[in-house]
The first five atom37 places (N, CA, C, CB, O) and aatype in JSON, in Angstrom:
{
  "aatype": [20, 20, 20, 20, 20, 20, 20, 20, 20, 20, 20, 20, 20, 20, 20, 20, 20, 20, 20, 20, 20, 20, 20, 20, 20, 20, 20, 20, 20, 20, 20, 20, 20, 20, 20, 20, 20, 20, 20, 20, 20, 20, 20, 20, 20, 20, 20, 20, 20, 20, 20, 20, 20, 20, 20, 20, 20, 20, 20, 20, 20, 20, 20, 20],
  "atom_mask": [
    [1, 1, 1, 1, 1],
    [1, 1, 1, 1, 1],
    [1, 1, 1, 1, 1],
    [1, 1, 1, 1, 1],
    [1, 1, 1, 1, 1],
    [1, 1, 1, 1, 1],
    [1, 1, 1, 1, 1],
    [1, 1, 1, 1, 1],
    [1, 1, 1, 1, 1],
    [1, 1, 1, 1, 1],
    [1, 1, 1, 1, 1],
    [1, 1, 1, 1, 1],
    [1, 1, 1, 1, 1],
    [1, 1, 1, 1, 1],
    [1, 1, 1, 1, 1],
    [1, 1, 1, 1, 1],
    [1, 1, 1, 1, 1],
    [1, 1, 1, 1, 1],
    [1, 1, 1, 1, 1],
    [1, 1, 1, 1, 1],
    [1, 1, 1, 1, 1],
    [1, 1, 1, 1, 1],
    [1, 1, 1, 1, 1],
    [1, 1, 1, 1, 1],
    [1, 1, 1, 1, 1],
    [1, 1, 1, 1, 1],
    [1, 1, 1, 1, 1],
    [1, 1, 1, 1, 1],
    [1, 1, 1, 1, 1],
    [1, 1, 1, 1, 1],
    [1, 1, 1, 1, 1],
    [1, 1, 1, 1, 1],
    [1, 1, 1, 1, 1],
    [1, 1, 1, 1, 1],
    [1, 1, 1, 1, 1],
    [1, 1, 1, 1, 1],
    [1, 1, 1, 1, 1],
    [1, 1, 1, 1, 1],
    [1, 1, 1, 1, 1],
    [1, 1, 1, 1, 1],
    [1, 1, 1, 1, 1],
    [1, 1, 1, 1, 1],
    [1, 1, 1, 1, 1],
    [1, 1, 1, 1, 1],
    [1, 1, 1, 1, 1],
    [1, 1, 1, 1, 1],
    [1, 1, 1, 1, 1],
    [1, 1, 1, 1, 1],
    [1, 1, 1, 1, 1],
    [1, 1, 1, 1, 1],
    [1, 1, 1, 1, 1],
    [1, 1, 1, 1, 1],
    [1, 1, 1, 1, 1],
    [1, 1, 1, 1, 1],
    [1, 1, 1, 1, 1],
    [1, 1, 1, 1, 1],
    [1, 1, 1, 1, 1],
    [1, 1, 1, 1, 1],
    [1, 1, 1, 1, 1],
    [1, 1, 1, 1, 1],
    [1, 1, 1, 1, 1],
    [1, 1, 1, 1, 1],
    [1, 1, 1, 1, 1],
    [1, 1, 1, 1, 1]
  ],
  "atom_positions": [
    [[101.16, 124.94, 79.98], [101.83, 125.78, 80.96], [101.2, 127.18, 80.89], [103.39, 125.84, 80.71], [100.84, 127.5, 79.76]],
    [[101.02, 127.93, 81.72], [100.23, 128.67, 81.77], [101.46, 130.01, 82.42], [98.88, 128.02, 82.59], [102.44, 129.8, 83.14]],
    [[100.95, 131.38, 81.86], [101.8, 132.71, 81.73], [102.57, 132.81, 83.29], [100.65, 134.25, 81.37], [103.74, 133.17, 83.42]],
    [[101.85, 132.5, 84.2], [102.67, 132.39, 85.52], [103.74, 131.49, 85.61], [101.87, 132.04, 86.58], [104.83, 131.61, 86.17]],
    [[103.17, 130.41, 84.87], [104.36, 129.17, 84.99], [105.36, 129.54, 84.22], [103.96, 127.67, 84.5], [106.5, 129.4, 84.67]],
    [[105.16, 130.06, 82.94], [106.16, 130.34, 82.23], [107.39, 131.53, 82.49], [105.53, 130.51, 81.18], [108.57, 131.75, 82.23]],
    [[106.23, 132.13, 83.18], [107.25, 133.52, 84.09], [108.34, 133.17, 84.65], [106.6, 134.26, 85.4], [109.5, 133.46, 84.33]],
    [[107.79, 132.28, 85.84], [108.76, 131.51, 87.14], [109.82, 130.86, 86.75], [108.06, 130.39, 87.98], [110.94, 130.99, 87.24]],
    [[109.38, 129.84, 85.49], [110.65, 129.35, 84.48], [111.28, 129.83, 83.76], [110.54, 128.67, 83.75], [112.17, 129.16, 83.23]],
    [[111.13, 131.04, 83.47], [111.88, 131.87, 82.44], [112.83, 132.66, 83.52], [110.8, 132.96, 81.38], [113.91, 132.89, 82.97]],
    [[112.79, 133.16, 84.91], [113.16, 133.85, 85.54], [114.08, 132.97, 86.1], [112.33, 134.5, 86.15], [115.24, 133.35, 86.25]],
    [[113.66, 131.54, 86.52], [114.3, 130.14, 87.2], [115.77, 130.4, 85.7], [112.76, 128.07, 87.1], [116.88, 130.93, 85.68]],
    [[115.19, 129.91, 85.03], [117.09, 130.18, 83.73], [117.46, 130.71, 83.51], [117.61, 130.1, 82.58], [118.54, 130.53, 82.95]],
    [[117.02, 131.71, 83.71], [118.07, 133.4, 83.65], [119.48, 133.54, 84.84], [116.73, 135.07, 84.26], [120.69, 133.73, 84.78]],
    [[118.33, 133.28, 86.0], [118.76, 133.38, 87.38], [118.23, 132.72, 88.29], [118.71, 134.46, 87.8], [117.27, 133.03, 88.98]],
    [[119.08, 131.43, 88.31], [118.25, 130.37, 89.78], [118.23, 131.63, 91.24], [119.76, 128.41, 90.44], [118.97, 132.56, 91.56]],
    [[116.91, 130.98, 91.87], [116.83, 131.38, 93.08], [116.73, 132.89, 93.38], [117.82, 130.85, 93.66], [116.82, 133.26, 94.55]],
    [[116.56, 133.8, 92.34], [116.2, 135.01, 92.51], [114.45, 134.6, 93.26], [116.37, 135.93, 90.89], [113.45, 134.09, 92.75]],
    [[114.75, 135.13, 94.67], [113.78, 135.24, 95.52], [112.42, 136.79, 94.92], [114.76, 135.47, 97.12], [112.86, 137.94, 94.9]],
    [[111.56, 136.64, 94.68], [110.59, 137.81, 94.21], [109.38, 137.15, 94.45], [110.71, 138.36, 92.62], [109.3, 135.93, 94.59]],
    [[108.38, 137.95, 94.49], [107.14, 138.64, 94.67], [105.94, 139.04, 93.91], [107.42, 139.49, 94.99], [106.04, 140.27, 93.94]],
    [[104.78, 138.74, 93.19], [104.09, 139.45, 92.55], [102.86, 139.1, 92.9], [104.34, 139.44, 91.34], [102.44, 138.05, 93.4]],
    [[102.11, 140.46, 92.48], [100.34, 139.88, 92.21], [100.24, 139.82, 91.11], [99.02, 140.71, 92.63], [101.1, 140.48, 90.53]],
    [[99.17, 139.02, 90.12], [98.26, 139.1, 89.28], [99.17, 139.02, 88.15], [97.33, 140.24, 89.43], [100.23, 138.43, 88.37]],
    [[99.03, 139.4, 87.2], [99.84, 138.82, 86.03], [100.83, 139.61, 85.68], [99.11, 138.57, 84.85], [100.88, 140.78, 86.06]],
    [[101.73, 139.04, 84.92], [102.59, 139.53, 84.19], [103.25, 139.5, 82.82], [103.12, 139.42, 84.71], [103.95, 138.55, 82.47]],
    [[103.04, 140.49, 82.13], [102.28, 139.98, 80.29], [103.13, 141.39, 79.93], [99.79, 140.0, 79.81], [103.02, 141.57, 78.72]],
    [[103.84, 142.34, 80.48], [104.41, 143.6, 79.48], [105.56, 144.16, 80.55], [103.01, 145.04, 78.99], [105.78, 143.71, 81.68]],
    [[106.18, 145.15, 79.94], [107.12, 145.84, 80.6], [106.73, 146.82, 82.07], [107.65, 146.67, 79.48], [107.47, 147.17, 82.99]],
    [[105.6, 147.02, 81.9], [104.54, 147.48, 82.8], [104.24, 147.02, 83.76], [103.6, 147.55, 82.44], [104.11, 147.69, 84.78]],
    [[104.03, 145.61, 83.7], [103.53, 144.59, 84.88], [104.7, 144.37, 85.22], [102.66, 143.23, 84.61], [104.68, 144.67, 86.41]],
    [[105.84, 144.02, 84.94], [106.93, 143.74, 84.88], [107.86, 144.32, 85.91], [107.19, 143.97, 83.76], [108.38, 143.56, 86.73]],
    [[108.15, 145.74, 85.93], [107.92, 146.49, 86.9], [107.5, 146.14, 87.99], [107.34, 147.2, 86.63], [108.42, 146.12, 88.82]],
    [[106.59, 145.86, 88.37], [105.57, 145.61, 89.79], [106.38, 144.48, 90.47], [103.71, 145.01, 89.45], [106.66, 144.68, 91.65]],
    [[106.75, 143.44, 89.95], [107.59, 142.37, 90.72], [108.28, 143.09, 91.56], [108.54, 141.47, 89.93], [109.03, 144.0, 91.18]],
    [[108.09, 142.74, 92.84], [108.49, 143.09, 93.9], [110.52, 141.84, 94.28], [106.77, 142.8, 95.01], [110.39, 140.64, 94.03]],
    [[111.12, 142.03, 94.49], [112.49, 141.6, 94.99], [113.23, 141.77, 95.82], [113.12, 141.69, 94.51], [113.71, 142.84, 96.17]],
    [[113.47, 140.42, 96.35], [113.73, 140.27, 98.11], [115.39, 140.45, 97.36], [113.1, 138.28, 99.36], [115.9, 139.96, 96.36]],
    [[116.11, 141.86, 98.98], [117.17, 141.96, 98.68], [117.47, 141.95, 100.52], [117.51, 143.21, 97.54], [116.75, 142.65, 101.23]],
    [[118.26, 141.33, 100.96], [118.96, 141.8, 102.26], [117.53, 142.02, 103.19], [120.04, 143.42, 102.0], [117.31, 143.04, 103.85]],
    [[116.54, 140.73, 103.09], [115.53, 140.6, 103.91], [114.48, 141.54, 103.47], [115.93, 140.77, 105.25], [113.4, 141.37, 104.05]],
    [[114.51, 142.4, 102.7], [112.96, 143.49, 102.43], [112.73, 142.93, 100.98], [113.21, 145.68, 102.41], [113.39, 142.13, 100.31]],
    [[111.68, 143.57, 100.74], [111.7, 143.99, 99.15], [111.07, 145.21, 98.77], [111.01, 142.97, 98.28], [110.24, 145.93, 99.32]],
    [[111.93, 145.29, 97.28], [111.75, 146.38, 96.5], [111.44, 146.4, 94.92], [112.81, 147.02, 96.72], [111.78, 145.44, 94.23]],
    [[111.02, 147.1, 94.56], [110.65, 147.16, 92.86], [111.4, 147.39, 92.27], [109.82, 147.93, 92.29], [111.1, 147.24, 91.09]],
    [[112.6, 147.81, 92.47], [114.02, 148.02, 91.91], [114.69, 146.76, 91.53], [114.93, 148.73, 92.94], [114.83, 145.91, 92.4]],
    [[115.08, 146.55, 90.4], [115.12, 145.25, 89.98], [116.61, 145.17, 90.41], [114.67, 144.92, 88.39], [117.3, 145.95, 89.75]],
    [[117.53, 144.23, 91.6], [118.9, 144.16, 91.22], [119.58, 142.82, 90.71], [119.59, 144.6, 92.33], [120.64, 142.37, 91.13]],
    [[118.71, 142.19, 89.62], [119.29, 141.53, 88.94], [119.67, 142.08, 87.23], [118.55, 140.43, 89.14], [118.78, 142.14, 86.38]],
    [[120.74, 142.36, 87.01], [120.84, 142.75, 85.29], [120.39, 141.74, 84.7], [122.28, 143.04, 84.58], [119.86, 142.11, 83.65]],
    [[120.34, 140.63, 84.84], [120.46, 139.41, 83.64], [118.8, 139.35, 83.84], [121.61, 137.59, 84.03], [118.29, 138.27, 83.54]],
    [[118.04, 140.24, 84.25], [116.93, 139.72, 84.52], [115.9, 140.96, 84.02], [116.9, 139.24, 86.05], [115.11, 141.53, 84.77]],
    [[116.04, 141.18, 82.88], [115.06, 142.5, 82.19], [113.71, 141.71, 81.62], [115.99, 143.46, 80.6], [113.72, 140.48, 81.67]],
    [[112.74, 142.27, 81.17], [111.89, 142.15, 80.58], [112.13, 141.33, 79.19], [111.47, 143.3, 80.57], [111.7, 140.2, 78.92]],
    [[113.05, 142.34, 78.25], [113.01, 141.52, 76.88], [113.91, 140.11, 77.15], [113.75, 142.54, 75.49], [113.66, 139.14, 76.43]],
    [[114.79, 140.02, 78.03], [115.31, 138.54, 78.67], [114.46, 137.45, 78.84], [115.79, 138.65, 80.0], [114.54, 136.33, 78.33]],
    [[113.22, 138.14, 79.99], [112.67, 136.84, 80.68], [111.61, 136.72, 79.45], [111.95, 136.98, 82.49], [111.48, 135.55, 79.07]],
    [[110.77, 137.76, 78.7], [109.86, 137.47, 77.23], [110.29, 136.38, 76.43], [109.91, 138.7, 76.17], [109.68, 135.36, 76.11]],
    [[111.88, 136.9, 76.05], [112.55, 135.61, 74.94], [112.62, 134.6, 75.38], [113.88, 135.64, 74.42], [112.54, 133.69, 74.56]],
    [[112.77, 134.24, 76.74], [112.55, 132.96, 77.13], [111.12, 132.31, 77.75], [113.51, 132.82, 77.99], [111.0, 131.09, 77.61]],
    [[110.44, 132.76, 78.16], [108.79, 132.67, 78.15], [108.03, 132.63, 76.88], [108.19, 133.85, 78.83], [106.9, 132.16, 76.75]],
    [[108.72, 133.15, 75.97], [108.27, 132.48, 74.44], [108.62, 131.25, 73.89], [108.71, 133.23, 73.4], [107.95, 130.67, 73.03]],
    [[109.82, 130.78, 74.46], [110.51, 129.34, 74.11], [109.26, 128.5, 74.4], [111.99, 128.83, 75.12], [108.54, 127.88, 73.62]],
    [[109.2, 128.64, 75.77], [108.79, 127.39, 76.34], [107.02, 126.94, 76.19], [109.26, 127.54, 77.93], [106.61, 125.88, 76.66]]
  ]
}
């Protein structure tokens, strides 16, 4: 499984169906950031999921 896949699945068990967005990788709190998230038809970089931080979706992208 490869760092994208593991992203999508780590983000998929946190929070089904959080609709988002990215280019190119995502490997730190930095890139992390950049995910773009569809809210009320746009998106934004403003993350409005809580259950959905960085050290969240890491601990579970390390599981798998």
């Amino acid at each position: 499984m490869n760092d994208v896949d593991k992203l999508l699945s780590a983000i998929k068990i946190l929070k089904l169906n959080a609709p988002l967005f990215f280019r190119g990788g995502i490997v730190n709190q930095e890139t992390f950031n950049t995910i773009e998230w569809e809210v009320d038809g746009s998106f934004t970089t403003t993350n409005p999921h809580s259950e959905l931080t960085w050290t969240k979706v890491k601990a579970e992208m390390d599981k798998l």
